[in-house]
C-alpha positions, 0 to 999 in steps of 0.5 A: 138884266132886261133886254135893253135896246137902244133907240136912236134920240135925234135933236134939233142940233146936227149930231148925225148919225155915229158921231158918238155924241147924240142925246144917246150919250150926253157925257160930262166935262169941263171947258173953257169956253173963253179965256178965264171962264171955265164951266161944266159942258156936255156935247151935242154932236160937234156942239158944246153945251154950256150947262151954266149958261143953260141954267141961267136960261131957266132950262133946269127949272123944277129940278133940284135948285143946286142945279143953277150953281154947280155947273159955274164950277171948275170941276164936276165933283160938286154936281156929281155929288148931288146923286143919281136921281138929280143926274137922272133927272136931269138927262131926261131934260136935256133930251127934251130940251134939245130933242126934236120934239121941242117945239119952243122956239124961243128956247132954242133961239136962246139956247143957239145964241148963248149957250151953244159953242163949236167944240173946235172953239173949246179947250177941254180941260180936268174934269174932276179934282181926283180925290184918290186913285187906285190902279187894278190889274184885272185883265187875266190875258195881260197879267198871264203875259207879264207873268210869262215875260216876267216870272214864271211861264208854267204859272204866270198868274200868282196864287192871288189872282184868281181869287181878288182883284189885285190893285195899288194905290196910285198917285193922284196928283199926277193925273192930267188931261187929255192933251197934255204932254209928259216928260220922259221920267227919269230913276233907277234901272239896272242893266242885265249885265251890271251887278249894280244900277244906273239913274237916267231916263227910262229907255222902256217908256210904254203906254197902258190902255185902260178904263177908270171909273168915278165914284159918285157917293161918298162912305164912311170909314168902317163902311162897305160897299156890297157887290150888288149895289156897287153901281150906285156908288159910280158915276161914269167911265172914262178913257184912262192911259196910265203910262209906265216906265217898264225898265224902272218898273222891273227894278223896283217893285219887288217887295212892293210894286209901282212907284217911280215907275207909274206915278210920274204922269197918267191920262184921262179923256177930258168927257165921263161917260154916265152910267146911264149911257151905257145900261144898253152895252153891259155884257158877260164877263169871263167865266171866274174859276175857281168861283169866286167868294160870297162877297165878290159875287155879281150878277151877270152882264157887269162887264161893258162892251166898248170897243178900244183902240191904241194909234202911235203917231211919230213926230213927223208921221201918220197915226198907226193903229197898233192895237184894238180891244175892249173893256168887256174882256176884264176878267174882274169887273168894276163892281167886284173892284169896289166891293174888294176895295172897300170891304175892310172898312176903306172910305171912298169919297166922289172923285175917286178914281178907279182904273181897271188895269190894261185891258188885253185880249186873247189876240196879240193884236189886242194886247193893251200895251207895247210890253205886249205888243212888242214881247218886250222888244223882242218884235218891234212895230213896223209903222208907216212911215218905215220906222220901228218901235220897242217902246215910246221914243220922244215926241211919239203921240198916242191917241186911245179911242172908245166907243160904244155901238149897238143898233146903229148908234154909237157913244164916244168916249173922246180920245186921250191924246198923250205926246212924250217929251224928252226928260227934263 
């Protein structure tokens, strides 16, 4: 890959410098921007975009025709499926439109009137209709811990692991939107002192930082996507919180791992950050040893730096930072997960939704969940406000937080804000 740098993009908008949301970035999402009227958006610094409205205002003029429509929508699957170079094409027109070299005054008067609205003023809502979901397990640092916790501590990693890009298949319906809150679940766990289960609420309730990405182009059943062209396949990464029940979880997922335990409710940022956006921040992944077969090898620089954070604020406290991490340290990278994904003929269809697994790094104060932070409860996280937790307790909120930054610019993911309520 080319040496890219990133050059800042001013506009005629106020996006002052690290807001996250410059013409840099121009993520996607969906908002209502009134009661009843729910469209497609991007964001200028503290500015929503209504691309609706802005299409309605001829901005897209020249550009592919379904332009005029898509956006009137209440999901993005529809303008995703018309393919990169429309996305492409249009990027660059909304950084001359709203870039601060636009001289047309009439525009920008029409555009300020009309199409502009102040993002406190919106309620971000599901950005996408989620096809299918698959959940992968590719961090080498999170899985070593689990295995340590769980297995084996001499031979945490599973003879598999090194060689694919685990993964399940998940629930989709149960993905939601930042914002909304989830219940408690409930199911069986059994105690270590009882030769039998007991059915309650999980007393293990854990978050999982994680990132997902979003299919962009469909494929026929008996298809494969090659490594060296999986990222043509991919629109966008968002934020992803793929909570899960770990006292449910270790009583039922062997033989054939998550369910209850994981489909009960996942979260993601309500903005999809392009591809494009982040061509600037691909890095190196980890060294893959033993090397690795023909069809999963990639090119370098596949990973992506984006610096993670995880805050816990109690009901009636202050956000605790408990952990901070990046994307850039999974072991498999997205490409390698598409290619393993769909090399036995599996169709992928847009809207898809790939999740990367929790993303843990060396450091224990990088370790994407409480399992790890807390060692299993066996060090609980002292927070501000003298309480201490093991896992989640009710009315807990997590805050995730993405960004990217590299010569002085940044570029947000949003935040995916989950609060926990007692079990119905």
């Amino acid at each position: 890959m080319k040496n890219t740098k990133l050059k800042p993009l001013l506009s005629w908008i106020d996006s002052s410098e690290n807001s996250g949301f410059s013409l840099n970035n121009l993520p996607y999402g969906i908002a209502e921007i009134k009661p009843g009227k729910t469209i497609g958006v991007t964001r200028i610094g503290n500015q929503v975009v209504n691309l609706d409205e802005l299409a309605q205002l001829q901005a897209f003029n020249g550009l592919h025709p379904e332009l005029l429509h898509v956006f009137s929508q209440p999901i993005l699957n529809y303008f995703i499926e018309l393919g990169g170079e429309v996305h492409h094409e249009l990027r660059l027109r909304l950084q001359q439109v709203f870039g601060a070299g636009n001289t047309n005054k009439q525009q920008i008067e029409a555009i300020k009137k009309s199409a502009l609205v102040p993002f406190s003023a919106v309620k971000m809502k599901m950005p996408l209709k989620v096809t299918d979901y698959t959940d992968f397990y590719s961090s080498i640092e999170h899985a070593t811990n689990v295995g340590r916790m769980f297995r084996d501590p001499e031979n945490a990693l599973l003879p598999n692991w090194r060689h694919l890009p685990v993964g399940y298949h998940g629930r989709a319906s149960s993905i939601v939107v930042s914002g909304t809150p989830i219940h408690r679940p409930k199911g069986q766990t059994k105690p270590p002192d009882s030769n039998f289960p007991v059915f309650g609420p999980s007393k293990m309730l854990d978050f999982e930082l994680e990132m997902a990405f979003v299919v962009g182009k469909n494929t026929s059943l008996g298809e494969s996507v090659p490594v060296e062209k999986a990222q043509e396949y991919i629109f966008g990464l968002m934020l992803f919180n793929d909570l899960s029940a770990r006292d449910i979880q270790s009583w039922e997922y062997v033989p054939l791992g998550p369910f209850l335990a994981k489909n009960f409710g996942s979260v993601i940022a309500p903005w999809i950050v392009t591809l494009e956006a982040l061509e600037p921040f691909r890095v190196g992944g980890p060294v893959q040893e033993p090397e690795v077969l023909p069809y999963l090898k990639s090119k370098e620089n596949r990973n992506y730096d984006v610096a993670l954070e995880v805050a816990l604020r109690p009901e009636k406290g202050t956000e605790n930072v408990i952990c901070r991490s990046n994307y850039k340290y999974m072991y498999w990278n997205m490409d390698q997960q598409l290619a393993h994904h769909t090399v036995n003929g599996c169709n992928i269809t847009v809207g898809d939704l790939y999740a990367s697994g929790t993303i843990s790094g060396k450091e224990a104060g990088s370790f994407g969940s409480m399992l790890e932070l807390t060692w299993r409860g066996a060090h609980p996280i002292k927070l501000n406000d003298g309480s201490e937790r093991k896992f989640l307790n009710d009315n807990d909120t997590v805050v995730m937080r993405g960004v990217c930054r590299k010569d002085g610019i940044e570029i947000s993911f949003g935040e995916c804000e989950t609060k926990i309520l007692a079990a119905l």
